[in-house]
PyMOL commands that place a pseudoatom at each C-alpha (Angstrom):
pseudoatom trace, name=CA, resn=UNK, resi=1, chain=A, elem=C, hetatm=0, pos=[-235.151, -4.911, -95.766]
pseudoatom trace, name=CA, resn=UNK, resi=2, chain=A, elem=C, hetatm=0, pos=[-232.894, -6.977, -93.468]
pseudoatom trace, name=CA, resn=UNK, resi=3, chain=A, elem=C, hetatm=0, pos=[-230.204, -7.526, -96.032]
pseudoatom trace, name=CA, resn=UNK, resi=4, chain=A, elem=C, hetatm=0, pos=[-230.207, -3.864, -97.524]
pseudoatom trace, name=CA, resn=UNK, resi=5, chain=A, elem=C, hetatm=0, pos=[-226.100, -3.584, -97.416]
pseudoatom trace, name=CA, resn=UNK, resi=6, chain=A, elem=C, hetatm=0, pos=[-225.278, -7.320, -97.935]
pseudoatom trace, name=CA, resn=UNK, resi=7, chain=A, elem=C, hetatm=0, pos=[-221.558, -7.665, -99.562]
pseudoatom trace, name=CA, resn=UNK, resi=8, chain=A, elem=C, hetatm=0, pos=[-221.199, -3.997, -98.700]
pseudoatom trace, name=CA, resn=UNK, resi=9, chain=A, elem=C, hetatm=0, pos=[-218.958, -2.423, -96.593]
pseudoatom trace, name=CA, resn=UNK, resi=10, chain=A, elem=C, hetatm=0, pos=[-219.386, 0.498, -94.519]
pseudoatom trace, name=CA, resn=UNK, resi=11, chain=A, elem=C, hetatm=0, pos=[-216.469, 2.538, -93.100]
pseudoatom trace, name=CA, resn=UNK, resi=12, chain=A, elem=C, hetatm=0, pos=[-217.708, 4.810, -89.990]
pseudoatom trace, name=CA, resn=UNK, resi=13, chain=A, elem=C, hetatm=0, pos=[-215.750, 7.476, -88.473]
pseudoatom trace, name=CA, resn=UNK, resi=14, chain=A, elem=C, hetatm=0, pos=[-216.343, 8.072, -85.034]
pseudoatom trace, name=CA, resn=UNK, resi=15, chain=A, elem=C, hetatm=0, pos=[-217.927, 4.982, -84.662]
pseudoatom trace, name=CA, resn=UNK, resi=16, chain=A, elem=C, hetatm=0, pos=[-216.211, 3.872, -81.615]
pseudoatom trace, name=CA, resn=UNK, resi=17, chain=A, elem=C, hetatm=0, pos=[-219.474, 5.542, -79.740]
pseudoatom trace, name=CA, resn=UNK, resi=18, chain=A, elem=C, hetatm=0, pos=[-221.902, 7.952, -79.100]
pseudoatom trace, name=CA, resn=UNK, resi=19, chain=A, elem=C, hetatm=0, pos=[-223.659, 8.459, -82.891]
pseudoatom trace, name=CA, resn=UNK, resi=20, chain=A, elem=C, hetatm=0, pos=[-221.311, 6.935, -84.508]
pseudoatom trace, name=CA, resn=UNK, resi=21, chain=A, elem=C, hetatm=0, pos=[-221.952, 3.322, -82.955]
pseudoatom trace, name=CA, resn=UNK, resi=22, chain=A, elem=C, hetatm=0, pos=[-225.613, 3.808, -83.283]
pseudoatom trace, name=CA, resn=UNK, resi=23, chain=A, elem=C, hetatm=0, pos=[-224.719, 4.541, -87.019]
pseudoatom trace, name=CA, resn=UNK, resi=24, chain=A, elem=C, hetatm=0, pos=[-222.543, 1.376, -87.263]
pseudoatom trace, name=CA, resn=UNK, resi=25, chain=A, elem=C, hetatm=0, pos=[-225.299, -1.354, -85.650]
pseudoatom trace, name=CA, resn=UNK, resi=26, chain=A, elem=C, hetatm=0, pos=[-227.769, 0.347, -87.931]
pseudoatom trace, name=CA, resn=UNK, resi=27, chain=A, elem=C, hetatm=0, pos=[-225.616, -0.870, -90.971]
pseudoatom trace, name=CA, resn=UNK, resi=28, chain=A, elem=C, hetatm=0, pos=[-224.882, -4.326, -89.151]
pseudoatom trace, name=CA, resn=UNK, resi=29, chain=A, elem=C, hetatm=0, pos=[-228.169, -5.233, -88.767]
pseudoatom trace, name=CA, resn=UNK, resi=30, chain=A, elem=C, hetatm=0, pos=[-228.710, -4.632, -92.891]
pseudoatom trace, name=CA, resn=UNK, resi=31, chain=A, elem=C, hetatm=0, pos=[-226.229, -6.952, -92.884]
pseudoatom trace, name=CA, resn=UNK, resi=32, chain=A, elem=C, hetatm=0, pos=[-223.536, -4.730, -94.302]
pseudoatom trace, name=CA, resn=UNK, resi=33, chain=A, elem=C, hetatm=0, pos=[-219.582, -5.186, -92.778]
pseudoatom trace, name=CA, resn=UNK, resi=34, chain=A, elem=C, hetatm=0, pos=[-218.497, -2.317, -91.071]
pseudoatom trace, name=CA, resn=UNK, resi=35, chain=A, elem=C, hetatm=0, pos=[-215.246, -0.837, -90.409]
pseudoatom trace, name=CA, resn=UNK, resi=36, chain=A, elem=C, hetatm=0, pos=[-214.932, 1.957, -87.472]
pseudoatom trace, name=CA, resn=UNK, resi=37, chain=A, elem=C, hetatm=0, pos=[-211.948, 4.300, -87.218]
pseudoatom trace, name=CA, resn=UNK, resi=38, chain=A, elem=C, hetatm=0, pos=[-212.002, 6.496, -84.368]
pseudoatom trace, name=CA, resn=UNK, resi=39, chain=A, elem=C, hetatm=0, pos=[-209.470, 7.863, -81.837]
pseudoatom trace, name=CA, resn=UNK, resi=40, chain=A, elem=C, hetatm=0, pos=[-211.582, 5.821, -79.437]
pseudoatom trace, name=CA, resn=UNK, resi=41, chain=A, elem=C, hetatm=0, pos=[-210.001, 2.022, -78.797]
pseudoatom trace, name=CA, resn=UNK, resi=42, chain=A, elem=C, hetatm=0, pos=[-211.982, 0.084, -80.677]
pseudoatom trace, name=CA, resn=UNK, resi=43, chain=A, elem=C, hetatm=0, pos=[-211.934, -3.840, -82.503]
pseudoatom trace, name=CA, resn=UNK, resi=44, chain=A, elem=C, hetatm=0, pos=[-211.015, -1.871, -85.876]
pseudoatom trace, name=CA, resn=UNK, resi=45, chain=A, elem=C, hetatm=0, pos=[-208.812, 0.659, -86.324]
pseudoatom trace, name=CA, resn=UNK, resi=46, chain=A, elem=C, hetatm=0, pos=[-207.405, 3.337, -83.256]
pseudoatom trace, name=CA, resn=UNK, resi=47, chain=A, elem=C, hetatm=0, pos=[-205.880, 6.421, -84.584]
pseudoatom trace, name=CA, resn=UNK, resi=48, chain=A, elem=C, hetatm=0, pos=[-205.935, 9.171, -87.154]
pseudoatom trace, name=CA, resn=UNK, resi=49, chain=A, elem=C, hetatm=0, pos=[-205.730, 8.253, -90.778]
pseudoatom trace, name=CA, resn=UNK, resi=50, chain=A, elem=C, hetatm=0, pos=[-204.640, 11.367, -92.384]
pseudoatom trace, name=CA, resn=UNK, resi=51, chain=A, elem=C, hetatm=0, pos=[-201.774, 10.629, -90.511]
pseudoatom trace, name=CA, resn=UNK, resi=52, chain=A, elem=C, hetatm=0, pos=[-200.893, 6.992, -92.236]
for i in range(1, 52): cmd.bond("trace and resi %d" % i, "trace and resi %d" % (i + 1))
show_as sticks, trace
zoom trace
């Protein structure tokens, strides 16, 4: 069950931490890519996107 999400992506919001990380390792260690948008600075994506 290692490779559940292989040549999936997951997009987290809130992932930055708290949950939301926990959440986002969980889907990196099925092997999955994940994307994390949060207001938090993070190695993805910083901001709101209802506002882009």
């Amino acid at each position: 069950m290692e490779n559940r999400f292989r040549n999936k992506v997951a997009v987290i919001t809130g992932g930055a931490s708290g949950i939301g990380r926990c959440i986002c390792d969980m889907f990196k260690s099925q092997g999955a890519e994940v994307c994390v948008v949060d207001i938090v600075p993070n190695d993805y994506f910083t901001g709101d996107i209802g506002n882009r």
